[in-house]
C-alpha positions, 0 to 999 in steps of 0.5 A, spaced: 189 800 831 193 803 826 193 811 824 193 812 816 197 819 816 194 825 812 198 831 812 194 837 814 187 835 816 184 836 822 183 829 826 179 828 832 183 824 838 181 820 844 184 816 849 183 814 856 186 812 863 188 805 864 181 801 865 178 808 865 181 810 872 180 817 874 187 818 874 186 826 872 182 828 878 189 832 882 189 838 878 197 837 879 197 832 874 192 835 869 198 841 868 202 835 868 198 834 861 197 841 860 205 843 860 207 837 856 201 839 850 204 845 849 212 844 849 209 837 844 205 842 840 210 846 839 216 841 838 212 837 833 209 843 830 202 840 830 195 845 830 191 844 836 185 847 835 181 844 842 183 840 847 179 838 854 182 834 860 177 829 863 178 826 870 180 818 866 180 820 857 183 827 854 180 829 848 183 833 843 183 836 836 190 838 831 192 838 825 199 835 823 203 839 819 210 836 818 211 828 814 216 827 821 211 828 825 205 823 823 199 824 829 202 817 833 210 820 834 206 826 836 201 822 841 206 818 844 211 823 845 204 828 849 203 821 853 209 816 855 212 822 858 206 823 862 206 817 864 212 816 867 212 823 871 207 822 874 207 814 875 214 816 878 211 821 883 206 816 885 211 810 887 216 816 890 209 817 895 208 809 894 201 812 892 195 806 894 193 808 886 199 804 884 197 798 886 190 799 882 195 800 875 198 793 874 197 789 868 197 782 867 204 782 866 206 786 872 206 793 870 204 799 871 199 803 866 197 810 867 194 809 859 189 805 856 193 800 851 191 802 844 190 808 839 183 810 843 179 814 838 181 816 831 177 820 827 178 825 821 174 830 821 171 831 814 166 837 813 165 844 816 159 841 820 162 836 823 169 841 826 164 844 830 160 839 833 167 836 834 169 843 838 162 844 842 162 835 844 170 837 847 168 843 850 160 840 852 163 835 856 164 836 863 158 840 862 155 833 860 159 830 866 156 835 872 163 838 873 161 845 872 155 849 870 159 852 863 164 850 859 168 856 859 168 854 867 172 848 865 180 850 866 182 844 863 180 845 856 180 851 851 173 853 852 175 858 855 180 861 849 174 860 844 170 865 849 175 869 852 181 869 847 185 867 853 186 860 857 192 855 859 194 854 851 192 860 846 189 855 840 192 855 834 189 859 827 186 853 823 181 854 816 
């Protein structure tokens, strides 16, 4: 898939886990996500305006600011040093999972190959049905009963002001 780059608006991204595995079950590896979101969003100076971490798909919702930081460096700069952290720990504990990773060319994948999901968000409306869909979804999936319950997104900074990224201002 190829990303058309617009500066300044707000994109909606998805994107999974190889064969949709639940690679992000180990709260250890969604921090591991969670630490590399916030040194990337601020290294390429993106606005994250909500983001959740699923046990196999991450969703999230920024807006580029800089022309040498279109949305493709700014998501392979988020992902591949994930993949190579924690495929690394894994191969270190010989972890069973590695053998459930391999492509057909005999390699280790932790993301699915592709550009996931992509979509400009084009009127007020659709911002906030794009923020309750991220934050509704473990509610959605049974994982907890509130979506401000969910750690691992910013429905919990909307709700409270706090949580384990402040979100950026956006218009």
């Amino acid at each position: 898939m190829r990303r058309e780059d617009r500066l300044g608006e707000a994109r909606f991204v998805t994107f999974s886990c190889y064969k949709q595995f639940p690679l992000f079950q180990n709260d250890k590896i969604k921090q591991v996500f969670v630490d590399r979101l916030k040194k990337v969003r601020d290294d390429y100076q993106c606005q994250l305006v909500a983001w959740v971490v699923m046990p196999e798909h991450v969703h999230l919702f920024v807006i580029p600011k800089l022309p040498e930081f279109p949305l493709h460096r700014f998501l392979s700069a988020l992902k591949r040093p994930i993949a190579e952290q924690v495929v690394r720990r894994w191969r270190e504990l010989d972890a069973p999972v590695l053998k459930r990773l391999v492509d057909a060319q005999g390699r280790v994948r932790f993301w699915q190959r592709g550009g996931g999901y992509d979509r400009y968000i084009v009127s007020d409306e659709e911002l906030f049905e794009k923020i309750d869909y991220i934050h509704e979804n473990p509610v959605r999936r049974g994982l907890v009963d509130r979506a401000v319950d969910w750690l691992w997104s910013s429905a919990a900074w909307y709700e409270t002001g706090s949580g384990l990224i402040a979100m950026d201002a956006w218009e």
